[in-house]
C-alpha positions in Angstrom: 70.3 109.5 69.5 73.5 110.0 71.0 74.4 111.0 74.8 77.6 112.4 76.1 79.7 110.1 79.0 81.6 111.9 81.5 84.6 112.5 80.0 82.8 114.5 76.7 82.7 111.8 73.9 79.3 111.3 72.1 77.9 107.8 72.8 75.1 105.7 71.6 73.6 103.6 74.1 71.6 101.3 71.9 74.3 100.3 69.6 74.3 96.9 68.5 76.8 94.4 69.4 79.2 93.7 66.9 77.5 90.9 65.8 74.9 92.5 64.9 76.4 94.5 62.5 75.1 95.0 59.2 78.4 94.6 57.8 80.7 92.0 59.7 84.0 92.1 58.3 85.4 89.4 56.2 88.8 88.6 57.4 87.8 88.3 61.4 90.0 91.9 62.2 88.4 94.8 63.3 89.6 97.9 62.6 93.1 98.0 64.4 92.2 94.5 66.2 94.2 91.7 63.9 92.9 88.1 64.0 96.0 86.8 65.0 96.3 83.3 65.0 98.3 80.7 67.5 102.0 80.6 66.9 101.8 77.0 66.4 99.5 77.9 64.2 101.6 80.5 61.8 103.6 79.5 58.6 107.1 79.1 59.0 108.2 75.5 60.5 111.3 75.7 58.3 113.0 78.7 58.8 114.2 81.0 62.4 114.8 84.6 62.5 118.4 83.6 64.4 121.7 82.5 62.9 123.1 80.2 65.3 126.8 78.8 64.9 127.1 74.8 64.0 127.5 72.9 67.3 131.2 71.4 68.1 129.8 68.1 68.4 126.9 65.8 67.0 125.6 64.6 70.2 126.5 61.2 70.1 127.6 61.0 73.8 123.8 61.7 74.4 123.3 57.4 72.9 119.7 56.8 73.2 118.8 60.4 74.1 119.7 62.1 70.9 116.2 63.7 69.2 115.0 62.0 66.1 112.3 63.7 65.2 111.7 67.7 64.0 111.1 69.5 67.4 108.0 70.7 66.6 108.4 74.6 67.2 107.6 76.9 64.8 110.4 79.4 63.3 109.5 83.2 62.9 111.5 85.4 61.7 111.5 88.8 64.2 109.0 90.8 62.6 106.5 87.9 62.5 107.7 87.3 66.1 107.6 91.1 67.3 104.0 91.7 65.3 102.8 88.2 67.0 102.9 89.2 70.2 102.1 92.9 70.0 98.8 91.7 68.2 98.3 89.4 71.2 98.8 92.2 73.9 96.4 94.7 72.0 94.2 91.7 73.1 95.3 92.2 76.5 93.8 94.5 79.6 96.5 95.7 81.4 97.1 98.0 84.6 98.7 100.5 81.9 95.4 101.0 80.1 93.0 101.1 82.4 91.9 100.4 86.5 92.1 96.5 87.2 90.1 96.2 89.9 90.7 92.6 91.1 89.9 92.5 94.8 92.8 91.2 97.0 95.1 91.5 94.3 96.1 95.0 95.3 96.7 95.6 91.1 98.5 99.1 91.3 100.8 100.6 88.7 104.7 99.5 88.8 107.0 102.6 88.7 109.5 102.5 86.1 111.4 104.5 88.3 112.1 101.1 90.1 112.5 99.5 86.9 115.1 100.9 85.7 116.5 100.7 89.5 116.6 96.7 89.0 118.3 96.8 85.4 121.2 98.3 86.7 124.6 96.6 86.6 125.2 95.0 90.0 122.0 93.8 90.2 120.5 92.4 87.1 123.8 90.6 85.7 124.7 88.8 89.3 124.9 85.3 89.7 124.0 83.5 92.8 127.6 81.6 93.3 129.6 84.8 92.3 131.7 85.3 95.4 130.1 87.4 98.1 133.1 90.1 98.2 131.5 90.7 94.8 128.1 91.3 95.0 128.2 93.5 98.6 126.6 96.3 96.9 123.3 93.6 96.5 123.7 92.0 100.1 123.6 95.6 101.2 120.4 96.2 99.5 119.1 93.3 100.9 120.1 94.4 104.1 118.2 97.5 103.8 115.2 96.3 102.7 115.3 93.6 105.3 115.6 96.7 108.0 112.8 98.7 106.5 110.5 95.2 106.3 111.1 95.0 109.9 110.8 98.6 110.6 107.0 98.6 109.1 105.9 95.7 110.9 107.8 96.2 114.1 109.2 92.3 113.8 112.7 91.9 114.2 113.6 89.3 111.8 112.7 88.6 108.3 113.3 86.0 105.8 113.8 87.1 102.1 113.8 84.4 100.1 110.3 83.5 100.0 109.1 83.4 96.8 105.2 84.4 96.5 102.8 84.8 99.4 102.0 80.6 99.4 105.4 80.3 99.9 105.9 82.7 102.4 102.9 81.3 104.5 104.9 77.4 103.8 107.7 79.2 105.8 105.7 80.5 108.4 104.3 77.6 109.6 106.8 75.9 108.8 108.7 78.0 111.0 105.9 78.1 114.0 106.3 74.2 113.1 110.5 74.2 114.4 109.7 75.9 117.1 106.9 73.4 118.8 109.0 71.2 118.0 112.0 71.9 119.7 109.5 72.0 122.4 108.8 68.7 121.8 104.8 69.6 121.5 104.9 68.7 117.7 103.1 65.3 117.8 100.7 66.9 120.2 99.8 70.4 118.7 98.2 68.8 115.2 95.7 71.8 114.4 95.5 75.4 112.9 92.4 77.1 113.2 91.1 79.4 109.9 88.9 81.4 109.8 86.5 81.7 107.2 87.4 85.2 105.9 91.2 84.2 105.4 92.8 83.6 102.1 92.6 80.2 100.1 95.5 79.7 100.3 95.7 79.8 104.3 94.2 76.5 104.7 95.9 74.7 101.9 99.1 75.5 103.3 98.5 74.3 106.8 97.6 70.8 105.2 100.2 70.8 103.1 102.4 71.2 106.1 101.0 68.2 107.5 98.3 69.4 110.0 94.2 69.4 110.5 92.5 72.5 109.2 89.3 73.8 111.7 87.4 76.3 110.2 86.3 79.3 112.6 82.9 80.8 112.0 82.4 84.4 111.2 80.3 87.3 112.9 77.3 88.8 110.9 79.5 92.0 110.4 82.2 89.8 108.9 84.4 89.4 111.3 86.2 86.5 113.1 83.6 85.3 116.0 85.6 85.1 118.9 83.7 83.2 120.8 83.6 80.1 118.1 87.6 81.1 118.3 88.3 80.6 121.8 85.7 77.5 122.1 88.3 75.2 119.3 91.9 76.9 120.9 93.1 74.0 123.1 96.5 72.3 123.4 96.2 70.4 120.5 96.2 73.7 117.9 99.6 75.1 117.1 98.7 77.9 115.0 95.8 80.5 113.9 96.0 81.8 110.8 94.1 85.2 110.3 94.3 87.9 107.0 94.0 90.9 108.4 92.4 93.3 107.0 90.3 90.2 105.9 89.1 89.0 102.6 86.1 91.2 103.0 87.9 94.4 103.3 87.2 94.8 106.9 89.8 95.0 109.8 89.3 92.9 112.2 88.6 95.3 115.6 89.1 92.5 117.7 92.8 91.1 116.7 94.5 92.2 119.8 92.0 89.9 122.0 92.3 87.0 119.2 96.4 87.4 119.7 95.9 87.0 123.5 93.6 83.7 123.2 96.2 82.2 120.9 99.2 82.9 122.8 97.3 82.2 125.9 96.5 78.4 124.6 100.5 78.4 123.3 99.7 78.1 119.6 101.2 80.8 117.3 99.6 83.9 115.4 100.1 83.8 111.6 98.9 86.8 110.0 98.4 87.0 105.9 99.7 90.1 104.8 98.8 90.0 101.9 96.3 93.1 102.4 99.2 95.2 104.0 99.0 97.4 101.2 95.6 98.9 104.1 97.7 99.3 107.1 101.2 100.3 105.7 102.8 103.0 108.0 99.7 103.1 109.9 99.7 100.4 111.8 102.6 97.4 112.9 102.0 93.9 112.4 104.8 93.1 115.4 102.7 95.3 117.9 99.0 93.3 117.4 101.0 89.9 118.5 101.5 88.5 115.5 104.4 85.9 115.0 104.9 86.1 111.2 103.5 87.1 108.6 103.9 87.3 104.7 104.2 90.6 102.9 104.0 90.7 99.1 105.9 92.8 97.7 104.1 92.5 94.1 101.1 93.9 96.2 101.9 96.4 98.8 105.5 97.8 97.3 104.5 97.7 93.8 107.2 95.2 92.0 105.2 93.3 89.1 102.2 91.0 89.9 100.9 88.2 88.0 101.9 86.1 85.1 103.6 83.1 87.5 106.8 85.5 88.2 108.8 86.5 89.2 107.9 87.3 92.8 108.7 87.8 96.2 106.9 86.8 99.6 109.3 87.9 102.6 108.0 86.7 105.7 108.6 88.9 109.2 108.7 86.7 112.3 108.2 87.5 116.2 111.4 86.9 119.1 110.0 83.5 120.0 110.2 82.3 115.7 113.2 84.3 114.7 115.5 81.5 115.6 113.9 79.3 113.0 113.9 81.6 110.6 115.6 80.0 107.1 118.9 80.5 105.6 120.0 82.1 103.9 120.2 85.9 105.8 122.4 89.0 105.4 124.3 90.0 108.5 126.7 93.3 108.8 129.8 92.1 110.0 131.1 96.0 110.2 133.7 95.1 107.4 131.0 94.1 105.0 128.2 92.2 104.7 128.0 88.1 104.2 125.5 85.4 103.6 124.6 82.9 106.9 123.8 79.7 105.3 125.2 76.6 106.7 123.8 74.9 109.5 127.2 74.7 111.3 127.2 78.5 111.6 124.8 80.8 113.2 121.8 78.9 111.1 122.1 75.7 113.8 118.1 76.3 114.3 116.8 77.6 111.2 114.7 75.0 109.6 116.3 74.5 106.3 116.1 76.3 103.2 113.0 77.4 100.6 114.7 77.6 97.2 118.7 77.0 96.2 119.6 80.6 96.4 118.4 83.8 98.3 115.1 84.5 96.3 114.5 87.1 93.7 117.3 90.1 93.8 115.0 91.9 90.8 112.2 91.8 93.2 114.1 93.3 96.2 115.9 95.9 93.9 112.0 97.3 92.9 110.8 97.0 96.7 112.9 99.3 97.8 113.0 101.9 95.0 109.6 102.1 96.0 110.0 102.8 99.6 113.1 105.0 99.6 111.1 107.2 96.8 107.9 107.3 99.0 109.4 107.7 102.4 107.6 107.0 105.4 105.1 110.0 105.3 104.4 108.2 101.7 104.0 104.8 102.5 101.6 105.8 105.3 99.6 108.0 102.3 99.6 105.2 100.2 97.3 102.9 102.9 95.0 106.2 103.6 94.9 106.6 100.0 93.9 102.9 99.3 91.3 103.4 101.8 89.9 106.3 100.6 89.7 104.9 97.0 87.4 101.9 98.2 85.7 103.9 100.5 84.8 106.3 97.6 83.5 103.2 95.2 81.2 102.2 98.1 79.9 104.9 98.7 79.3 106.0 95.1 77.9 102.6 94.3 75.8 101.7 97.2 72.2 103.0 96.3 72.4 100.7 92.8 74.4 97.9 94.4 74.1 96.2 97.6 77.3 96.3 100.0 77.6 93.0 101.6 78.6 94.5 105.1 77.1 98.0 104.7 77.5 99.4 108.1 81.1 101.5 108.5 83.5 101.8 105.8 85.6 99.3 104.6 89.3 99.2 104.2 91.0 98.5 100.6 88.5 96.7 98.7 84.8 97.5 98.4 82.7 94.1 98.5 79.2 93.8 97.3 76.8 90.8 97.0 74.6 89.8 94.1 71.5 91.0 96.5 70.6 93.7 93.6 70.5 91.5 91.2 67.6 89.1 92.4 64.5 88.6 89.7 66.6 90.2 87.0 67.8 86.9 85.6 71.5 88.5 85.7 74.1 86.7 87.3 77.9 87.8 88.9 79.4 86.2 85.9 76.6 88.0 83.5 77.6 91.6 85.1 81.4 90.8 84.8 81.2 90.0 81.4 79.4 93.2 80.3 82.1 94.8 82.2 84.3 93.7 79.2 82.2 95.2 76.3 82.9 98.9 78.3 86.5 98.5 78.4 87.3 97.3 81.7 88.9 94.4 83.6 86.1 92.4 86.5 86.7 92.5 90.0 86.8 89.3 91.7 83.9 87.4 91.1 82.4 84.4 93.9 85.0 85.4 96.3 85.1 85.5 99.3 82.8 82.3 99.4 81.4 83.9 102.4 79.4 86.3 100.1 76.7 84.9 97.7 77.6 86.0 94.1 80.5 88.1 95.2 82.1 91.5 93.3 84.8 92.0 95.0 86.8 95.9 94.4 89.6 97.0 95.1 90.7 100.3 93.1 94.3 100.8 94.9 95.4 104.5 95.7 97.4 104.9 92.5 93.8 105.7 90.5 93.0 109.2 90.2 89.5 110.5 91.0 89.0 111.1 86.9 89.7 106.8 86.8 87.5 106.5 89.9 84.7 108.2 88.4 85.0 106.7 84.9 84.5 103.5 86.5 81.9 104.0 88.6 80.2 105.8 85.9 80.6 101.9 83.6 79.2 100.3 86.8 76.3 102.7 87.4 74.9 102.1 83.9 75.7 98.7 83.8 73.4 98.0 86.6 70.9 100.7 85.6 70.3 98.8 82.7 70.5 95.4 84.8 67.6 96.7 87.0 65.6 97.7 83.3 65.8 94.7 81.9 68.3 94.7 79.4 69.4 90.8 79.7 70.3 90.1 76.3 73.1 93.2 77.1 74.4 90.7 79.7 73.6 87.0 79.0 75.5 87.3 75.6 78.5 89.4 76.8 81.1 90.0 76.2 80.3 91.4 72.2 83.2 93.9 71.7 85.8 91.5 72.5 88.1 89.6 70.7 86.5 86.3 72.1 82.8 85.4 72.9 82.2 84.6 76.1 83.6 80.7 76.5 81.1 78.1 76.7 81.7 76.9 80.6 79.5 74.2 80.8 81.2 72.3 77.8 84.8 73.3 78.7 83.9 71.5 82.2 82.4 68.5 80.4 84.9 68.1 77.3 87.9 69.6 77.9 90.6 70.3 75.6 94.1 69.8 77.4 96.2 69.4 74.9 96.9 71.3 71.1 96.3 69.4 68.1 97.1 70.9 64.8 94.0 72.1 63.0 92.9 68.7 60.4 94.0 68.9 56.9 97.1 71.0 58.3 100.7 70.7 57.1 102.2 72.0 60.2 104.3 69.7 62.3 103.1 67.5 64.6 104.4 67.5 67.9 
């Protein structure tokens, strides 16, 4: 017996998982699906789809360097190499099939609008020791976006070359670091304080930097307690470091008297903005006493998120960090616009440099395509729209699923616990994986910590209400059929996809690091 979903097309709720099938196929495809195999794993060791000229020399300068064995790649010719990896990404969920609802991830379509803004000449063919009276169409951009980055936050300096949001919060504390000491309260100020709703990433980096990591407890509404705050402040702390909105999608109401403690006890506000994408146009960083904070642009102006790069972590700072601020930075000299970046110039305090160069010009190039297209009236519509989005998800979700903090609405991301899901025998991981077999990426699962069995949402406000409700519609009869007892649904999931579900007990225990060619094989060795 077949029912109709909500967008018209018969479905049959029983249906057996694939393998289940009377008739598994033979070859391991399914119907458009190809088996596709590793590339080290393909035919074709001997041959390359590229004619390459013969090199001028043999390489005997290299002496003992030279290679003397094959290389071990394998050689495809380009229609193996093109059908390779479009089998791969049919494999693939993507932001341009489907929601991905990864909370704090802020997972929102990329316009090619501002793609085809960074491919342009002047931008995408510049190299980083081309002569600046060269490229002063590129330090102009930069200059724009740098003024806009401040505008939002109301900060008045910003570095760019930041790489991702870990290495903008490196240069933040970094920065708050320079500062203490040319106060000469370095050696004295040894501790940041973290709260337990902040990013992971917040209290790796303060170690990494060299100092003690506290941990500040959080309120029942999931919050920052202020009291367990202002009880560890003391002259030994140089720094807080506080995501706001936090990790559990909730603003934290009481940042303005958290900014007053820590400047009060002399230690420095750093601020994750890596949720910005909440606040944009509606509120300023620069006027809740924050001293710097990180803004992604892969999350909160749209440029391409994921995959190890590239990306781009600008980090605004306050009056009292600005002159620590890195090199390099644009200035407008009236005649045209040049790079400071030598410490005998007007960089005498900054505390050194991130990476070689001035960070990712494609990343820039994308940023502020976005903004200029979206204005300010837009950008403040895109953090109401956000909102709205999670807001919705709660709401529609809340009488099957439990909200962790249920009272008021949250901002960007909708967070639920695993409450719902006690004497079913379904876990977090169960649920996500039966999110797979109906077509659509997990949240976050297990995170925040502060959350047993976390789900973690965060729909963006680039989904439409049609995407909204085809989701929720997934969810509501996943966990109807959760809540009937349908855990052979969820313990074996995911059926429908290309891979079962990985055994994680024996990965943990045994391991495989390292490729081996399959025994019996004839393809190279590495």
């Amino acid at each position: 017996m077949s029912t109709m979903n909500t967008v018209g097309r018969p479905t049959t709720p029983n249906a057996l998982p694939d393998n289940d099938y009377k008739h598994p196929t033979l070859t391991g495809a399914r119907g458009l699906l190809q088996d596709e195999a590793l590339i080290f794993e393909i035919d074709g060791w001997n041959k390359t789809g590229v004619d390459l000229p013969k090199p001028a020399t043999d390489g005997s300068d290299l002496g003992d360097l030279v290679r003397k064995d094959p290389i071990g790649l394998p050689g495809l010719s380009e229609p193996e190499a093109m059908r390779h990896y479009v089998r791969l990404s049919q494999k693939n969920h993507a932001i341009d099939l489907a929601i991905y609802p990864l909370g704090s991830c802020t997972m929102k379509h990329n316009p090619r609008l501002n793609e085809k803004m960074a491919r342009l000449p002047g931008f995408s063919d510049i190299h980083p020791l081309q002569p600046q009276s060269t490229v002063q169409g590129a330090l102009e951009l930069m200059d724009q976006l740098a003024h806009w980055l401040k505008t939002l936050t109301g900060m008045p300096a910003v570095a760019l070359s930041p790489k991702a949001g870990a290495h903008g919060e490196l240069c933040g504390l970094m920065a708050i670091r320079a500062a203490h000491e040319a106060k000469g309260e370095h050696e004295q100020r040894r501790k940041v304080l973290v709260p337990t709703s902040a990013h992971g990433t917040n209290p790796a980096t303060a170690a990494f930097v060299g100092y003690s990591v506290v941990e500040v407890a959080q309120t029942d509404d999931g919050r920052v307690d202020v009291a367990d705050l202002a009880s560890k402040l003391g002259p030994d702390v140089a720094a807080i470091m506080v995501t706001n909105p936090n990790t559990c999608g909730l603003f934290e109401r009481d940042i303005l008297e958290i900014s007053r403690l820590t400047h009060e006890a002399g230690a420095y506000f750093y601020c994750d903005g890596a949720n910005f994408n909440a606040i944009v146009g509606r509120v300023r960083p620069g006027d809740l006493g924050v001293d710097a904070m990180h803004i992604n642009l892969h999350k909160t102006f749209s440029t391409p998120h994921g995959g190890g790069g590239p990306g781009a972590g600008p980090v605004v700072l306050s009056e009292a960090l600005a002159p620590f601020a890195p090199a390099p930075w644009v200035v407008n000299t009236g005649d045209g616009y040049k790079l400071v970046e030598r410490e005998e110039d007007e960089a005498a305090q900054a505390f050194g440099r991130l990476c070689a160069f001035q960070g990712q010009m494609g990343m820039y190039v994308r940023a502020l395509s976005y903004m200029m297209s979206h204005g300010s009236d837009g950008l403040r519509q895109v953090a109401e729209d956000a909102v709205l989005n999670a807001n919705y998800i709660k709401a529609r979700l809340q009488d099957l699923m439990s909200p962790a903090f249920p009272e008021g609405p949250c901002m960007h991301e909708a967070l639920f616990d695993d409450e719902w899901l006690k004497g079913t025998d379904i876990t977090t991981l169960d649920f996500a994986k039966a999110m797979i077999d109906e077509g659509f990426h997990p949240m976050t699962m297990y995170f925040p910590l502060v959350v047993h069995g976390a789900m973690l949402i965060e729909p963006t406000e680039t989904e439409s209400k049609q995407e909204l409700d085809r989701f929720i519609h997934a969810m509501r009869l996943l966990a109807e059929a959760a809540k009937a007892g349908e855990v052979d649904r969820f313990k074996g999931a995911p059926f429908h996809a290309p891979l079962r579900r990985l055994d994680e007990t024996r990965a943990a225990r045994s391991p495989r690091l390292r490729w081996s060619a399959p025994e019996g094989s004839n393809i190279a060795a590495e």
